[in-house]
DOPA-563394 format. One record per residue (C-alpha): residue number from 1; x, y, z. Coordinates in steps of 0.05 Angstrom, whole numbers. Example, Ala and Ser with C-alpha at 12.3 -4.5 7.8 and 13.67 -1.06 7.14 Angstrom:
<nodes>
   num        X        Y        Z
     1      246      -90      156
     2      273      -21      143
</nodes>
This chain:
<nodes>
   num        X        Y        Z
     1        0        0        0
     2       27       65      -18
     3       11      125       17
     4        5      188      -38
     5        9      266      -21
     6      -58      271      -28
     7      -74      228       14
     8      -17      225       69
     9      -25      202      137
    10      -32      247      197
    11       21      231      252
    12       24      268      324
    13       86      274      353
    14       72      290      435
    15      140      306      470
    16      153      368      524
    17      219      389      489
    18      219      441      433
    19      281      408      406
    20      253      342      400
    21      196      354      363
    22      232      398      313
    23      277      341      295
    24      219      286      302
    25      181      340      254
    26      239      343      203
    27      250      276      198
    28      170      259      179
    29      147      317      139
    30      166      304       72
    31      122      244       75
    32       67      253      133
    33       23      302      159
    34       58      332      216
    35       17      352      283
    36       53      371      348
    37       32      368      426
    38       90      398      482
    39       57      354      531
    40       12      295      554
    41      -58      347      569
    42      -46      383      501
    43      -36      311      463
    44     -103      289      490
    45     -145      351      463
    46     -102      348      394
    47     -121      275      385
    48     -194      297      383
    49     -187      351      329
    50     -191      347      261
    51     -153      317      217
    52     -151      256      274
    53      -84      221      282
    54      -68      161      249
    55       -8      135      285
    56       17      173      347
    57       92      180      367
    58       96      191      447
    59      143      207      499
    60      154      173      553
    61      179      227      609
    62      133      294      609
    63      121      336      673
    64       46      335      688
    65        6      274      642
    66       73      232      631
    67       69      178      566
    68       36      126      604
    69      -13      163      637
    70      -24      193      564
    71      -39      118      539
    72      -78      101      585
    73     -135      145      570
    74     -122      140      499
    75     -139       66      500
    76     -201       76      548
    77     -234      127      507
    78     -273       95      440
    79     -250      153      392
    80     -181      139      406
    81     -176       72      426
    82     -149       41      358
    83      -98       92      340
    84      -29       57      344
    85       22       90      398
    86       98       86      389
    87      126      110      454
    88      193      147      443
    89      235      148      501
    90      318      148      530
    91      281       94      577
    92      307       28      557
    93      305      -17      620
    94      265      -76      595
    95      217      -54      652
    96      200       -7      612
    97      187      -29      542
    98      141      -82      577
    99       91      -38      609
   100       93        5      553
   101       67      -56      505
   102       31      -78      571
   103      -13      -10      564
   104      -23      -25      494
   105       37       14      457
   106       52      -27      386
   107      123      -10      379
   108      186       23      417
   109      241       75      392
   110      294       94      437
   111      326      161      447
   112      371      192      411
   113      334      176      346
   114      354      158      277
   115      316      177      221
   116      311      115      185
   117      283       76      241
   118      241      132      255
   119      211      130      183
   120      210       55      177
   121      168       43      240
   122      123       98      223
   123      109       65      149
   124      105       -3      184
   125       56       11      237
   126       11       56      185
   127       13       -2      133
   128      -12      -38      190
   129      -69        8      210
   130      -93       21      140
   131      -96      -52      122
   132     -140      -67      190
   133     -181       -7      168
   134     -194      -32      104
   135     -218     -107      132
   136     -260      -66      185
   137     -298      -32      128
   138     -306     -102       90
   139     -329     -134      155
   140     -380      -82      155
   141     -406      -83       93
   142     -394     -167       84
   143     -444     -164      154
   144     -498     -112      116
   145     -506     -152       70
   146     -508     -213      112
   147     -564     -184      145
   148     -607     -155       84
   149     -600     -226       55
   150     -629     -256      113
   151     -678     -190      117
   152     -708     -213       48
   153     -700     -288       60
   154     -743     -265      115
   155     -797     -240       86
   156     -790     -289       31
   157     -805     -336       80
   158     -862     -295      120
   159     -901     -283       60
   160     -905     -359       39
   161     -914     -379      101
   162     -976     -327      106
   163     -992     -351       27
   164     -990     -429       48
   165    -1028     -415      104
   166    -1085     -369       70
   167    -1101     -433       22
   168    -1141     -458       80
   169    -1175     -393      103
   170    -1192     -379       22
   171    -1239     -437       25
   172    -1282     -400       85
   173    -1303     -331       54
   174    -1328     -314      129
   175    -1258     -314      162
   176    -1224     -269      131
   177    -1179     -233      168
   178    -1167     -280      222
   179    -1094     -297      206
   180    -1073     -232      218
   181    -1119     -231      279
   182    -1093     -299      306
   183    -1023     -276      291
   184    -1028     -217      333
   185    -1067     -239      398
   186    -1007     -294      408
   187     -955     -246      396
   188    -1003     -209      447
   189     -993     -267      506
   190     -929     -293      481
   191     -907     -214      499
   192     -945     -214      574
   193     -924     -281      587
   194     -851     -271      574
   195     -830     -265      641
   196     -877     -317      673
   197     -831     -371      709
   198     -874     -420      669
   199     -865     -398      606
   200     -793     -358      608
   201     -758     -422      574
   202     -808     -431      521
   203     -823     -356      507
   204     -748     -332      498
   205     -745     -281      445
   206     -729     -328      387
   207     -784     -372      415
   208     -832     -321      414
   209     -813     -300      337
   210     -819     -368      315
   211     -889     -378      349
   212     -906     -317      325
   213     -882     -328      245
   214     -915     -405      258
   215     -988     -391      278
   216    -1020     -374      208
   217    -1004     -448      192
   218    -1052     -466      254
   219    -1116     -490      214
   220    -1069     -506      141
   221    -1098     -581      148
   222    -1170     -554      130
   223    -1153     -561       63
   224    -1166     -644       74
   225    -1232     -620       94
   226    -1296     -629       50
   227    -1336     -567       31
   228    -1398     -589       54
   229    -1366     -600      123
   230    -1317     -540      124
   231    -1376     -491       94
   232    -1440     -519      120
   233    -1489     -468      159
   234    -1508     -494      219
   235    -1483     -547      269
   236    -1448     -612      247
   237    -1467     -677      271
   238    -1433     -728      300
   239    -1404     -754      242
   240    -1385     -687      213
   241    -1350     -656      275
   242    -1306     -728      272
   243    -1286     -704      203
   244    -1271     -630      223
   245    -1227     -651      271
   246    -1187     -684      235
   247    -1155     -620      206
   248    -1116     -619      269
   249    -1072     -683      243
   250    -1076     -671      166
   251    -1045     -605      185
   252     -988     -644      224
   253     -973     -698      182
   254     -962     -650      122
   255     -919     -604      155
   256     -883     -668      177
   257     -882     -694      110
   258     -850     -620       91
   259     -799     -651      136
   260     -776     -715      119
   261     -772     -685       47
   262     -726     -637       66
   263     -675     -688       98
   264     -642     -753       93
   265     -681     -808      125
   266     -618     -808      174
   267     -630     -736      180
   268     -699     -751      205
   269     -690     -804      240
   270     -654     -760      289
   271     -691     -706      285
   272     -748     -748      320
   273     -690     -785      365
   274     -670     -717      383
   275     -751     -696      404
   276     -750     -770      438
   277     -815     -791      398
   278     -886     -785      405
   279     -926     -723      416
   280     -921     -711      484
   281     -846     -719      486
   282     -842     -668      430
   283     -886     -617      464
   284     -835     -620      523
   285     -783     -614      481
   286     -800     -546      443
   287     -843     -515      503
   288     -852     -555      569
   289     -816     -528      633
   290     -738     -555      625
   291     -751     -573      558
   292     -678     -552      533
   293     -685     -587      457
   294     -640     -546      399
   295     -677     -585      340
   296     -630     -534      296
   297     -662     -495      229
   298     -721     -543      236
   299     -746     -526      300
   300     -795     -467      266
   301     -828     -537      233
   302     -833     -572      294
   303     -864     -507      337
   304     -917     -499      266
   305     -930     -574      272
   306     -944     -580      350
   307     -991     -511      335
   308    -1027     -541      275
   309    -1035     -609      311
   310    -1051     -580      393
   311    -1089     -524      382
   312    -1148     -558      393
   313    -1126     -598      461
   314    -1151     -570      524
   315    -1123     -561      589
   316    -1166     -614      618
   317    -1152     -664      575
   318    -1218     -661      539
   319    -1192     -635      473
   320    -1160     -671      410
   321    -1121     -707      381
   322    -1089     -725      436
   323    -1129     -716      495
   324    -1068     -679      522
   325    -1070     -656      588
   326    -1038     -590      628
   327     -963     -573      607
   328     -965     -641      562
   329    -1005     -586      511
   330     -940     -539      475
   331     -939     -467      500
   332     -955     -451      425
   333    -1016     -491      421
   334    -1032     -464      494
   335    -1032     -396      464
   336    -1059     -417      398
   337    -1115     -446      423
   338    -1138     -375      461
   339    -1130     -338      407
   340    -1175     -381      362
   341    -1228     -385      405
   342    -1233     -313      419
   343    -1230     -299      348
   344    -1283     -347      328
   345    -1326     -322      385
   346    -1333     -245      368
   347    -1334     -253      293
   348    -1387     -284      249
   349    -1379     -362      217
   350    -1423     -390      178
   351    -1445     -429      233
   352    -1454     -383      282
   353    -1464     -308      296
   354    -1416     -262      322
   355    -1406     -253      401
   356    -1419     -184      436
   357    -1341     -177      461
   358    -1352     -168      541
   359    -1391     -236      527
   360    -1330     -271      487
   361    -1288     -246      550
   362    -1331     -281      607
   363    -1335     -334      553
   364    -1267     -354      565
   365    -1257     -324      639
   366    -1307     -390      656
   367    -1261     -439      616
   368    -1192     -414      657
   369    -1172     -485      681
   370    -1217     -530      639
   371    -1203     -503      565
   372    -1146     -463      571
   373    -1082     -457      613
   374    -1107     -414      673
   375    -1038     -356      674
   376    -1059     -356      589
   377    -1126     -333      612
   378    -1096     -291      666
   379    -1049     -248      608
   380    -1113     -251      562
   381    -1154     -214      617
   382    -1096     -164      638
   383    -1097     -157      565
   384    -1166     -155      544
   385    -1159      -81      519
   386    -1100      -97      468
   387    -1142     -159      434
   388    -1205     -105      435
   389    -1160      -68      393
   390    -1133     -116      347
   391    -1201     -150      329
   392    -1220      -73      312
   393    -1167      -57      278
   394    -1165     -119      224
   395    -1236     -127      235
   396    -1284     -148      162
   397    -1312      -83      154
   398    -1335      -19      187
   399    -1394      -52      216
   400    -1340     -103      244
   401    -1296      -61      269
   402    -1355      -22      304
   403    -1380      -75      341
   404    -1313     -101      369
   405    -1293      -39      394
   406    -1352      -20      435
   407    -1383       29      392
   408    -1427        3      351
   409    -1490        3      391
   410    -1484       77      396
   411    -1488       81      318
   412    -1546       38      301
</nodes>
C-alpha cells in the first residue's frame, strides 16, 4: 500500500521538548502530515481535532500527564482507542518497554533517534493500520449484506408462510382476516407471558418469533376437509364434527411430511430421536418447563406442527387429538388455542353469529382451568384491551370493526 500526497497520513508527535519535536518533525514531513503536542494534556485535546491522528509517536517522560498516563486514556476512550502509539523514550530498561506494550503501545524507539528507524516504523505501523481499516470496512459491509440477505429471506419466507397458510382460510369466505388476527393476539400473550416462570424457557425471544411467524399455519390441514363440512351453515353432527377434527392431524402430518422431504431419512431419524418420539415428548421438548431441545433450522417446523396439531387440546384433557392434558399441551398450542377461540367467538362463521365482546371475555374467563391454561387466561384478561384493539383494527368491515370496539351500539 502506498501512501500518496494527497492522501498522506496524519502523525502526532507529543514530547515536552521544543528540540525534540523539531527534529521528530523534520524527519516525517516530507512524507506525513505533521501535528505537534509539548505535553501529555495538550496531546489528549489534539487527538480529538480534526484531521484525527493516524499513528501517534509519544514520549515517555513529560512533567504533568507523563506517556503512560497519556496511553492510558487514549486506549479507554472509543475515539481513540485504535490509534497505534509508538512510545519514544531514552528509557530502555526492559521494565519499561514491557509496560509500555503492557498498556497497549505497538512499537518502541529509543532516544537519541535515527531517522531511518524513525521512518520505517512509522510506514510499518501505518501499513498496519490502514490494512485493518480496510478489513474493518469489508467486515461491515460483508455483515450488511449478511443481514439484508437474511432480511429478504425473511420476508421471503413470511409471505409464503402467510400464502400457504391463506389456502385454508380462502376456502371460508367468512374468516377473513383472522390470520392476521390470530397472529397478533399470540404475539399479544407470548409478549405478557414472557416473564412468567412458566413460560420464560419456552417464550425466549427467538421462541416467541418463531411462534409468532408459525401460527398462520394453525388450521393449514382444512384443506383435507370437505366443503360441505368446512362450509356448511349450521351445526355438524356427529359424524361431521369427527371429520372436522381431523384438520388438526392432516395439518401435522403435512408439515411433517414437509420434513422428511427436506432431509435424509438419517437426518430424520434423528430429528425425532432428538424430540424422543411421540407427541407428548415433542411438546416438552420445544415448550414444556426444562424442555432444553436445539432441533436446529427445523425447530420453526416442529413449533408450526405442534400448533397445527394441539391447538385444539384443552387443558383438561378433553380436547383432540391427543387428549393432552396441562403442560403435556406446547406453549404454542396453549396460546394458539386462546386466540382461536376468541377470534371465532366475536366474529361471524357460517355457523354461528358473532359474540358481543364483554360476552366472548366471560366466555373464556369461565373456561380458565378446563379449556385453557389458567396464567394464558390470566395475560388474556390483563390484556383484554389490546385484543379489543386488534379485532377492531383488522376487523371485516366498518360494521366489524364497530362492534368489536364498543361502539357500535351507539351508531345503530
Amino acid at each position: 500500500m502506498s501512501l500518496t500526497p494527497d492522501a498522506r497520513s496524519t502523525v502526532l508527535v507529543v514530547d515536552d521538548t521544543p528540540e525534540n519535536l523539531l527534529v521528530l518533525g523534520e524527519i516525517l514531513q516530507p512524507e506525513f502530515r505533521v501535528r505537534v503536542a509539548n505535553g501529555g494534556a495538550r496531546a489528549l485535546v489534539v487527538a480529538h481535532t480534526k484531521p484525527p491522528p493516524d499513528l501517534i509517536l509519544l514520549d515517555v517522560m513529560m512533567p504533568g500527564l507523563d506517556g503512560y498516563a497519556v496511553l492510558e486514556r487514549l486506549r479507554g476512550d472509543p475515539v481513540t482507542a485504535l490509534v497505534p502509539v509508538i512510545f519514544v523514550t531514552a528509557l530502555d530498561a526492559v521494565q519499561d518497554e514491557e509496560r509500555g506494550f503492557a498498556l497497549g503501545a505497538v512499537d518502541y524507539i529509543t532516544k537519541p533517534v535515527r531517522a531511518a528507524i524513525v521512518r520505517a516504523r512509522v510506514r510499518t505501523h501505518l501499513l498496519l493500520k490502514h490494512a485493518r481499516d480496510a478489513l474493518a470496512l469489508r467486515n461491515d459491509a460483508l455483515e450488511a449484506e449478511v443481514a439484508r440477505r437474511v432480511r429478504e429471506g425473511q420476508i421471503a419466507q413470511d409471505v409464503s408462510i402467510r400464502a400457504l397458510a391463506s389456502l385454508a382460510e380462502t376456502r371460508d369466505p367468512e374468516t377473513g382476516n383472522h390470520l392476521r388476527r390470530t397472529q397478533a393476539y399470540v404475539q399479544c400473550l407470548a409478549q405478557r407471558l414472557t416473564d412468567h416462570p412458566r413460560f420464560r424457557t419456552a417464550l425466549s425471544p427467538r421462541g416467541v418469533r418463531m411462534i409468532v411467524q408459525a401460527a398462520p399455519l394453525h388450521d393449514i390441514g382444512k384443506v383435507g376437509i370437505p366443503d360441505h363440512i368446512l362450509l356448511k351453515h349450521g351445526r355438524l353432527t356427529g359424524a361431521e364434527y369427527a371429520v372436522m377434527q381431523t384438520h388438526s392431524r392432516i395439518g401435522s402430518d403435512a408439515i411433517d411430511d414437509a420434513m422428511r422431504g427436506a432431509m435424509s431419512e438419517t437426518e430424520y431419524a434423528a430429528l425425532r430421536e432428538h424430540c424422543r418420539l411421540g407427541h407428548a415428548a415433542l411438546a416438552a421438548a420445544l415448550a414444556g418447563p426444562g424442555g432444553a431441545a436445539d432441533p436446529g433450522p427445523l425447530e420453526f417446523l416442529l413449533i408450526a406442527q405442534a400448533i397445527a396439531r394441539s391447538h385444539h387440546e384443552c387443558w383438561d384433557g378433553s380436547g383432540y387429538p391427543d387428549g393432552l392434558q396441562g403442560d403435556d399441551i406446547p406453549v404454542a398450542a396453549r396460546l394458539m388455542a386462546l386466540a382461536d377461540v376468541f377470534d371465532a367467538l366475536v366474529f361471524r362463521r357460517v355457523y354461528k353469529p358473532a359474540m358481543a365482546v364483554d360476552a366472548a371475555i366471560e366466555e373464556i374467563r369461565a373456561h380458565r382451568g378446563t379449556h385453557f391454561d389458567p396464567d394464558v387466561v390470566d395475560a388474556f384478561l390483563a390484556d383484554q384491551g389490546r385484543f379489543r384493539a386488534i379485532a377492531s383494527h383488522y376487523a371485516e368491515d366498518e360494521r366489524h370493526r364497530l362492534a368489536v370496539s364498543g361502539s357500535y351500539q351507539d351508531r345503530v
